[in-house]
Structure formats: C-alpha cells, structure tokens
Legacy VTK file of the C-alpha trace (Angstrom):
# vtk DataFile Version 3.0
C-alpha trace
ASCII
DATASET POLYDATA
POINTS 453 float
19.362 2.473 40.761
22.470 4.313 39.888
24.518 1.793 41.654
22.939 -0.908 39.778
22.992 0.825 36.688
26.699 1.370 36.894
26.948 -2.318 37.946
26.160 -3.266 34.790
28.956 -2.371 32.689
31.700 -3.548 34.934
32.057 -7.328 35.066
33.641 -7.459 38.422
30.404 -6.213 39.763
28.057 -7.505 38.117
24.587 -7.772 39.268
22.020 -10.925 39.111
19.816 -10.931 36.306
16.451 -11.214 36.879
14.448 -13.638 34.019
11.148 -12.085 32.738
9.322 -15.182 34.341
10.193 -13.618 37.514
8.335 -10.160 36.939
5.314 -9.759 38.222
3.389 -6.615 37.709
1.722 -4.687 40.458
0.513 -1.726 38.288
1.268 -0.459 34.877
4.115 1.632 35.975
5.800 -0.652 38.213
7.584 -4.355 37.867
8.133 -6.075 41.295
10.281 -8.991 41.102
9.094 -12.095 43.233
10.783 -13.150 46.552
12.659 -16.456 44.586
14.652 -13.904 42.294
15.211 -11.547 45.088
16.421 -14.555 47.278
18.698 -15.886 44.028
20.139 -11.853 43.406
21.165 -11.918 47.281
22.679 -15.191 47.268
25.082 -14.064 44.118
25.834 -11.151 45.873
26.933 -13.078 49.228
29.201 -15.545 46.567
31.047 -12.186 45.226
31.916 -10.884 48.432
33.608 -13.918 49.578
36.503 -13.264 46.821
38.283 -9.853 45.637
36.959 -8.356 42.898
39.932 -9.275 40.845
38.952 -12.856 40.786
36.531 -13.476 38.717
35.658 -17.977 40.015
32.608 -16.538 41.722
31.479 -13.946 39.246
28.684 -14.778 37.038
29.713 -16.167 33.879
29.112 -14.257 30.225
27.152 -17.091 28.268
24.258 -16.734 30.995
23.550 -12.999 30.278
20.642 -12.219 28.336
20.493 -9.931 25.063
20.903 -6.333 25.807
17.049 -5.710 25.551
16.439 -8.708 28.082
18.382 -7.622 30.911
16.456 -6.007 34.441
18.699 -4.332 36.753
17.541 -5.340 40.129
16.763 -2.375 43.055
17.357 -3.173 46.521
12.852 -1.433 46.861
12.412 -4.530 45.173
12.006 -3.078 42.027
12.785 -4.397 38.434
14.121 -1.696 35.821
14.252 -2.568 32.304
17.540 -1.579 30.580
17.115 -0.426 26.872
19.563 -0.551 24.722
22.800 -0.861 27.274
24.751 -1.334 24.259
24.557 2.464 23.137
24.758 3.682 26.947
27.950 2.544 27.680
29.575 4.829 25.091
31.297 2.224 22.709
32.361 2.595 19.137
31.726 0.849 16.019
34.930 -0.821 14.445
35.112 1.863 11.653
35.057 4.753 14.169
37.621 3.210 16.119
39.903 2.618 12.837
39.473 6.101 11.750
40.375 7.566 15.679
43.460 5.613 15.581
44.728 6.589 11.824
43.985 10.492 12.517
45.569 10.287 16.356
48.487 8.286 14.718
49.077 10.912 11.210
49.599 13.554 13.312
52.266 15.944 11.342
54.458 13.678 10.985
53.156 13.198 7.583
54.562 16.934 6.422
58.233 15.430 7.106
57.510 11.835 4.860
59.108 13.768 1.735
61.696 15.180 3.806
62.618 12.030 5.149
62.740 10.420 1.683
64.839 12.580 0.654
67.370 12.302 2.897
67.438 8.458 2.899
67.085 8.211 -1.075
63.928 7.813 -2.945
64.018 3.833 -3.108
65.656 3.009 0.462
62.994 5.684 1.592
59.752 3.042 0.432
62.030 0.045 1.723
61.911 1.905 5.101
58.743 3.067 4.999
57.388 -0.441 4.446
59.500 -2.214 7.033
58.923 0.627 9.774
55.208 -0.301 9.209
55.512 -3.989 9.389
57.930 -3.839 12.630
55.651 -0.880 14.530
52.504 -3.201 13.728
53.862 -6.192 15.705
55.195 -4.383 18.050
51.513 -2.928 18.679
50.087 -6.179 18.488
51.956 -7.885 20.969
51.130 -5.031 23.186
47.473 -5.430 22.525
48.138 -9.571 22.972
49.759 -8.863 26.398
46.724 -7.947 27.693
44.397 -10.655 26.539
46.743 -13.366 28.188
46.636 -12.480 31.481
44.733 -14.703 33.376
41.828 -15.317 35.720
41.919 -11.648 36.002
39.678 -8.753 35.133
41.611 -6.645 32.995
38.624 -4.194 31.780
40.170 -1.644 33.063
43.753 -1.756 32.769
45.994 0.467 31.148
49.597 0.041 29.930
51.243 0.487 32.875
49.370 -2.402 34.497
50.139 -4.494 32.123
53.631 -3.817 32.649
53.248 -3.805 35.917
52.172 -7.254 35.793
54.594 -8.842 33.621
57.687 -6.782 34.996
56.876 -5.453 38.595
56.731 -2.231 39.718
59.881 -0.820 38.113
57.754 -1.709 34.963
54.486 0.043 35.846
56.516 3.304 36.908
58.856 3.544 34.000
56.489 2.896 31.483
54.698 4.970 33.004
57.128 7.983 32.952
57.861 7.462 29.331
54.048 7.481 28.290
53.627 10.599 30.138
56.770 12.164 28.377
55.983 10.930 24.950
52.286 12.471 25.587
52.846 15.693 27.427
55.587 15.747 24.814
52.924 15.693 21.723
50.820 17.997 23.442
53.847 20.880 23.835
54.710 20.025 20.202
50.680 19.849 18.684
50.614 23.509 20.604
53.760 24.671 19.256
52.421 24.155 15.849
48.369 25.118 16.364
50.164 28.917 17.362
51.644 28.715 14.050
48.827 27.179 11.819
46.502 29.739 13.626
49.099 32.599 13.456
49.607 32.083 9.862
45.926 31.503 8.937
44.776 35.026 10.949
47.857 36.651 9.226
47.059 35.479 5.665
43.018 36.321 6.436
44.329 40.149 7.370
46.511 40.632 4.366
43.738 39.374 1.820
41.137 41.811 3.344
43.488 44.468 3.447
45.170 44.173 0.456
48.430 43.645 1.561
50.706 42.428 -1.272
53.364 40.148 0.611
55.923 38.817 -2.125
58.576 35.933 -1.268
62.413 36.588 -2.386
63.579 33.130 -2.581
64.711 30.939 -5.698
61.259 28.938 -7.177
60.024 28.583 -10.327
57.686 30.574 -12.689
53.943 30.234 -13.389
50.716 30.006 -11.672
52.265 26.466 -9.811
55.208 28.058 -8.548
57.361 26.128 -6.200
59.995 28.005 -3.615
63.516 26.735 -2.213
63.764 28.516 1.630
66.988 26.898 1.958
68.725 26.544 -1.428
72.285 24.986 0.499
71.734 22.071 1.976
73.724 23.030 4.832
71.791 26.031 5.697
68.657 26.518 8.212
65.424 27.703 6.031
65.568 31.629 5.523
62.265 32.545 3.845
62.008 35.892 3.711
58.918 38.611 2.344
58.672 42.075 1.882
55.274 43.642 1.928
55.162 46.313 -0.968
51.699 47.920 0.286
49.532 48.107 3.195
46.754 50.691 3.643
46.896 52.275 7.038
49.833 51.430 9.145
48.586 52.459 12.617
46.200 49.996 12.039
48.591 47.112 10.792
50.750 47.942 13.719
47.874 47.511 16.000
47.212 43.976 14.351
50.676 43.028 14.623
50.770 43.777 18.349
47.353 41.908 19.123
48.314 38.785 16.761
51.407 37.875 17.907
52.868 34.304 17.120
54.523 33.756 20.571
52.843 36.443 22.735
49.113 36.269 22.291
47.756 33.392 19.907
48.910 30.600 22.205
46.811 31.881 24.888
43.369 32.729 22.055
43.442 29.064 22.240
43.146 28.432 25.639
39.322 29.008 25.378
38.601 26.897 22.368
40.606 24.167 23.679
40.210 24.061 27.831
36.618 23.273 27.710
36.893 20.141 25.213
39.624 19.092 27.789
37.451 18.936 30.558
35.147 16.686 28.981
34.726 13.232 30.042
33.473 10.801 27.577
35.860 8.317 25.878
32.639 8.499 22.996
33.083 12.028 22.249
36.649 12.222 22.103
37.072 9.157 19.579
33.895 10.826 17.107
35.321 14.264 17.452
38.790 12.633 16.784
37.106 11.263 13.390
36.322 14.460 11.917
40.067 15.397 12.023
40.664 12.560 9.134
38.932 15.576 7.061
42.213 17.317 6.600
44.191 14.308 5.751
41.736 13.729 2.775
42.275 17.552 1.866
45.802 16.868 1.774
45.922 13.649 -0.057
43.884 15.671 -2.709
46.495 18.868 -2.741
49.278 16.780 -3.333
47.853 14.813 -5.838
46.241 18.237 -7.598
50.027 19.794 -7.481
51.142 16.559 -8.587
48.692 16.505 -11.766
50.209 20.074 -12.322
54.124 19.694 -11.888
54.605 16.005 -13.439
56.962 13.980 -12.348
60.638 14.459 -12.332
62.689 11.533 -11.010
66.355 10.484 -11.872
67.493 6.928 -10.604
71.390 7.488 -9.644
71.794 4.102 -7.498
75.169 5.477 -5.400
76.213 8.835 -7.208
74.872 12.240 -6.512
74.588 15.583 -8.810
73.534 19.158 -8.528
69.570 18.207 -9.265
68.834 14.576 -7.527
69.865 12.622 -4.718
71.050 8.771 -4.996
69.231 5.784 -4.390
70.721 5.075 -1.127
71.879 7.582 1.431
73.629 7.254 4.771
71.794 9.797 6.452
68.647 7.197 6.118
68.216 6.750 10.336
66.988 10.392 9.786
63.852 8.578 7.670
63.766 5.732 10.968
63.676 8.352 13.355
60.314 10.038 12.081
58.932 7.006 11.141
59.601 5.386 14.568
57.163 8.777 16.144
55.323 8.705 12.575
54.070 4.801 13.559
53.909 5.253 17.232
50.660 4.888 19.398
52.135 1.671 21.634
51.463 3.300 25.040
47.396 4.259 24.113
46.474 1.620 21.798
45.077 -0.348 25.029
43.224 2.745 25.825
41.605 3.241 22.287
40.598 -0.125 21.936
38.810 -0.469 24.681
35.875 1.401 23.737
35.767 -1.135 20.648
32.096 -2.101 20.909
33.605 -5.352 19.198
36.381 -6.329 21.153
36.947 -9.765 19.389
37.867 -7.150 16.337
40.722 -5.302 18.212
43.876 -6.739 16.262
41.701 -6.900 12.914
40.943 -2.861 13.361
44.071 -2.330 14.350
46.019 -3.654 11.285
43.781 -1.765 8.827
44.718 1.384 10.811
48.225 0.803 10.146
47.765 -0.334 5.907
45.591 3.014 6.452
48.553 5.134 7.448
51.392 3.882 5.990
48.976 3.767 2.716
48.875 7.683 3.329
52.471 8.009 4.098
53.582 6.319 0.941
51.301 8.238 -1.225
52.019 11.574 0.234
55.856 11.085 0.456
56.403 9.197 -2.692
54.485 11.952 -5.008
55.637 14.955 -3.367
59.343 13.702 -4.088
58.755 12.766 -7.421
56.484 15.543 -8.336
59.430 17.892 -6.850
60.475 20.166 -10.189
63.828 19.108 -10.647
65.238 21.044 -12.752
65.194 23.971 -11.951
65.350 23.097 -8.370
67.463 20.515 -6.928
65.385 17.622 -4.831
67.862 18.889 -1.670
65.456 21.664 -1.762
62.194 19.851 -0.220
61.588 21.235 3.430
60.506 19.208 6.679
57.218 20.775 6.317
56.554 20.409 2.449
53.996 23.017 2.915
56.635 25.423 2.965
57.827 24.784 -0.547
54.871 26.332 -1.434
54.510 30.099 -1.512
52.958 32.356 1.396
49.817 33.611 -1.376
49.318 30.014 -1.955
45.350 29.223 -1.733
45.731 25.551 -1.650
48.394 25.527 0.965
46.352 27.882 3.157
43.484 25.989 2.966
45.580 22.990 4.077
47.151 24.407 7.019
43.632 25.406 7.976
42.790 21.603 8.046
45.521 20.593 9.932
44.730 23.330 12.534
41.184 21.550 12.537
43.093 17.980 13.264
45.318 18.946 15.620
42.646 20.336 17.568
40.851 17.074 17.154
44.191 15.093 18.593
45.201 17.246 21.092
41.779 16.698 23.572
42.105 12.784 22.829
46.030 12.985 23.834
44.589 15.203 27.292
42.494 12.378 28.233
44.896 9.456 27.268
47.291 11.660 29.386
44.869 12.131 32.405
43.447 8.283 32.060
46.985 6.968 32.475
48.483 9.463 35.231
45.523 9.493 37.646
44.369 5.759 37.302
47.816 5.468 38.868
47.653 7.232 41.245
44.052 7.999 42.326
42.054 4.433 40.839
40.131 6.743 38.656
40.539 9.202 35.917
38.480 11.547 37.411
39.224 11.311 41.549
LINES 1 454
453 0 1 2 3 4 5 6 7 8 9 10 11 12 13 14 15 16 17 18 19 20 21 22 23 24 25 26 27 28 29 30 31 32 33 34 35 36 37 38 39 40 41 42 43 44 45 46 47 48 49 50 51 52 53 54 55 56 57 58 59 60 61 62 63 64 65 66 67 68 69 70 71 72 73 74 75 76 77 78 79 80 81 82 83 84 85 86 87 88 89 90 91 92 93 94 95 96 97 98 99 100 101 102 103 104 105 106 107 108 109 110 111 112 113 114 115 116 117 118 119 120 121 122 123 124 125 126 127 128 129 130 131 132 133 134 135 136 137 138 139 140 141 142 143 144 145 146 147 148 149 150 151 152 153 154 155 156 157 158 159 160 161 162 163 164 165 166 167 168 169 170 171 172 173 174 175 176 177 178 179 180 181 182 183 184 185 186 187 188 189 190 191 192 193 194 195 196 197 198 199 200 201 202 203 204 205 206 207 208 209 210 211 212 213 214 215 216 217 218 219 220 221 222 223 224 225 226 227 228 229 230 231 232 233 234 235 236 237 238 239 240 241 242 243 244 245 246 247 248 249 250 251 252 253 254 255 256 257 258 259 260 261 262 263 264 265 266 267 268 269 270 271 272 273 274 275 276 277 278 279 280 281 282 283 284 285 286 287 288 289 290 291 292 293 294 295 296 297 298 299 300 301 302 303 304 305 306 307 308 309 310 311 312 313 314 315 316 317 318 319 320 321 322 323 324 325 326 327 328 329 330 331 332 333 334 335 336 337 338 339 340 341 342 343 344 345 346 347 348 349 350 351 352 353 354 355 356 357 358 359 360 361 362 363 364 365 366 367 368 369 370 371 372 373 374 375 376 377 378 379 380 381 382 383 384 385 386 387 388 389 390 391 392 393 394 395 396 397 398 399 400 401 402 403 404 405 406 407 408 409 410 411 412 413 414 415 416 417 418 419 420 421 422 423 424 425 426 427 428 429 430 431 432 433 434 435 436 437 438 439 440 441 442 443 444 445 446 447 448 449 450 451 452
C-alpha cells in the first residue's frame, strides 16, 4: 500500500485507476476490485515496463484521471483503497503561500543596504536602478522557470537546476551550475549566520543592560531629541567607529561573568546550534515554505519603523543634478555599480526558483506568482530605500552619513530599532532552514538520486 500510495504522486509511476463500477464490496470494511480491473491494472503495468521511466508514450495520460476524491489505489491482495483528499497529502502550497516564501527568502538583508546603495549611486539614478534591476532579474527568472516547461517528452517533476542545465548544455553545465548554486547558498548560509550571532548578540546584550540598569551612552555626532539620529562614520572615507561608554553597572563580577558567557564570536554562534539543527533535519518542502511565511512578519515591522521615523524626521531632500556639497549627494554618481552589485544578490533566487515552485499546488500559476513576488520586493525595496534617504536629517548631518545597515544610524537605547533587529533574527531563522534544504535538495539529488539517500 505504501508503494502504491507513493505511486500516486509521481507521474512516471503511476498506477491504474480503478473506476467505482469496478468495486465490489465483500464486507463493510473491505472493497475488492473485480478480476477485469485487476486484469486492466496489470496490463498498464506490463505497457510501462517496456519503456524507461523517462518516457512518458506509454504512461497513462492526465485527462483520464479522476477527481482527487475518485481515485482507488490498487493493492497487489486485491484490495481497493480509497484516497481522500491526495491533494493536501502531497504537501503542496497555495499560490499566496508560495508568493510570500519567495518575497521573504528573496528580502533577505539585503534590504538594510537599499539606502546605502542609493546613496552612493544618487537618489534619482538609485530608483532608475532599482527599477531596471527588477525588470532584468524578473526575465532572467522567467526564462529559467520557461526552460523547464519546454523540454520535451520528458518527465521533468523532479528536476532541479542543474538538470536543466544539464540538458540544454551537457555535463559541464550540470556541474558548474551546480558549483555556483552551492557557493551562492552555502555562501548565504555563512553570511545569514554571521549576522543571526550579531542580531542575537546584540538583542541578549541590550535585554542585560535594561534589567540591570546599565546606562550605555553613544559618543558619536547625531542630532538632539527623543528621534535622535547618529553618524558612526562622519568621513566618508572612514570604516564605522561607533563607540559607548557605560557610565554604571551594578555588580561587576557579575557583568564580567555575562560578558564571558555571551560572547559575540565565542559562544552565541554555537547557542544557536540547538534552535537551528533540528529545523534542519526536517524533511518537508510544506513546512519549510509555511515556516518561511512567518518571516514576512519582520519585513512588515520594518516597513512600519521606517515609515514611523519617517512621520517623525520629515523629509529633507536637495536635487543637485551633477554637483555635490557638504549636506547632499548629486543626482548621479559614478560609484552607482555599488547600487547594481546589491541589487544583483538583493533580486537573486535564479538557482531555487525551480525548487520553490514546484510545490505550487497550481503549477499553471508559476510565472503569474512569480512576477507578483518580484512587484512585492522591489515594492519593499523602493519604499524602504527611497524614505530612509529622504527622511535622512540633512542638516545637521550630511546624507554621506547613512550606513550599510541603516539600523545603525539609529542609537544602541533605541526601542524601535531593537525590536527590529529582533524581527530580522526571527526571518533569518525562517530563511536559513529553507536555504539548508534547497542546499541539500540540489547537492545530493546529484549525486545520490534523492535528497535524503
């Protein structure tokens, strides 16, 4: 029954249907099927072994399956076994879970660098990028997705992206796209734990202070008043030196003690080794894309803190086309491939987006879904880059001032900003299983035939 079961989902095996005329009941607990639909299921059976499974001439069609709540899965005992609702079994997603996976796995934080990025390109080449970046990343992910969908008299149910290259270019394709999924993913992953240390590092260290009264003050130029905004680097040419001084603690042995067990490089990268190791052992594609969902949470948190900071500061924008002063930045700026060169990882999900969509329980929707994705971020990127720049308080500060992570233009006792990198702890926590099992999917299918050998 298992067999048949799994049967069921994969086209290249699929079993014979038996019709409900064919049932016959022996008891109330048990359908028998009659000896002229256990003849007919053999006879398909003896057709599909006479080709590979790859070729799908002797495989029975799609338009003569019945509706998920008619189909019997045959048992060699001559048994019939009603399959309810197959649909939900086979773990796909509804278009709007699969558009929300893809936006969240896509944001990443690359949307902390957006201002940065406009900034150094110029505030109207920066939306001019922005815009084309989106346009020429969505084609580029469509043609992908297209790739797949012309191959033909093949079952490609299964395939990932280096198949597909694999078909159209060989094996020299299959391997080297290969190798640069795997380093663009194990990449992410290094990077996504990189920054949970820090998020979590920060978060435990802010949590510690507040209950312990610590007063931790930051000596850097910012302005005045409750919304007070901080230049870490005030020369342009300079790397960010944000420095604190803590004016009172309570007992030190104690704070010395919390120093040594919360330690950004020597201890918190390894507290989430148990939060994270089990969700990376899971196995279902399901799980990972609603679990992925829930990370979308912190980009609505920070939509709302810039637009709340926003509401506070005003807007402060100066249009100097070519020229530049002490306060603003030109138009146009040659250091714009700066801007490209996030955008270009900002936009990027080319070697998964066969993976995601697979689970689509619409499939027929794929390049639909997968356009609103994209409006979705670069919607987000826009609004989140173009406010933060314009929102920037120049004067006093000069725009040359906005950081790569614009959460650091905003001091350490900062409630809002806190609460934000909370969130993206949350998300990147929510990417980094989904980029483990794009990772494993990919590497072992290669190698092994299955993700989980």
């Amino acid at each position: 029954y298992g067999f048949s079961f799994f049967f069921l989902f994969f086209p290249s095996f699929r079993p014979f249907h038996v019709e409900p005329t064919n049932i016959v009941s022996v008891n109330d607990d048990v359908q028998k099927v009659t000896d002229e639909a256990s003849a007919m299921n053999k006879r398909i059976h003896y057709y599909r072994r006479l080709t590979s499974p790859a070729d799908r001439a002797l495989i029975a069609p799609d338009h003569v399956l019945p509706a998920p709540d008619e189909i019997y899965v045959y048992s060699p005992l001559g048994t019939a076994f009603k399959v309810d609702s197959c649909t939900d079994a086979s773990g796909k997603n509804s278009s709007i879970v699969t558009i929300f996976m893809i936006w969240n796995t896509m944001m990443g934080t690359s949307i902390l660098s957006i201002p940065w990025g406009i900034k150094q390109a110029g505030f109207t080449s920066g939306i001019i990028l922005i815009l084309l970046m989106g346009i020429l990343t969505l084609y580029c992910c469509y043609r992908v997705v297209k790739s797949l969908k012309m191959i033909p008299l093949i079952d490609t149910s299964n395939w990932e992206f280096p198949d597909v290259c694999k078909y159209y270019f060989g094996s020299f394709g299959q391997w080297s796209s290969l190798l640069f999924s795997m380093v663009s993913l194990v990449g992410a992953m290094v990077v996504y734990w990189v920054l949970m240390s820090n998020f979590l590092f920060n978060t435990g260290k802010f949590i510690y202070n507040f209950v312990h009264d610590i007063n931790v003050t930051d000596i850097v130029p910012g302005t005045n008043g409750s919304n007070r905004v901080i230049c870490p680097s005030p020369a342009s040419d300079h790397p960010p030196h944000n420095r604190s001084v803590v004016f009172s603690y309570g007992n030190s042995t104690e704070f010395e003690l919390f120093e040594e067990w919360w330690n950004k490089s020597r201890t918190v990268p390894f507290y989430l080794v148990a939060v994270l190791l089990p969700l990376l052992n899971l196995k279902s594609p399901s799980f990972f894309a609603k679990f992925n969902v829930l990370g979308t949470v912190s980009v609505v948190y920070l939509v709302l803190l810039v637009t709340v900071k926003a509401a506070h500061l005003g807007i402060h924008l100066e249009y100097n086309w070519f020229t530049e002063n002490d306060l603003f930045v030109p138009e146009f700026r040659i250091l714009f491939p700066q801007l490209t060169g996030v955008l270009t990882l900002a936009f990027f999900i080319h070697n998964c987006v066969i993976t995601l969509l697979q689970n689509n329980r619409n499939q027929e929707n794929n390049v639909r879904d997968l356009s609103i994705a994209y409006f979705l971020v670069g919607l987000t990127y826009l609004y989140v880059g173009v406010i933060i720049f314009a929102s920037f308080p120049s004067p006093p500060l000069s725009k040359e001032c906005i950081e790569q992570n614009f959460l650091d233009n905003f001091p350490s006792d900062d409630i809002m900003s806190f609460v934000a990198r909370i969130f993206l702890l949350f998300q990147m926590m929510t990417v980094y299983p989904l980029l483990g099992y794009l990772a494993r999917v990919q590497l072992l299918r290669q190698f092994f035939g299955n993700p989980y050998p």
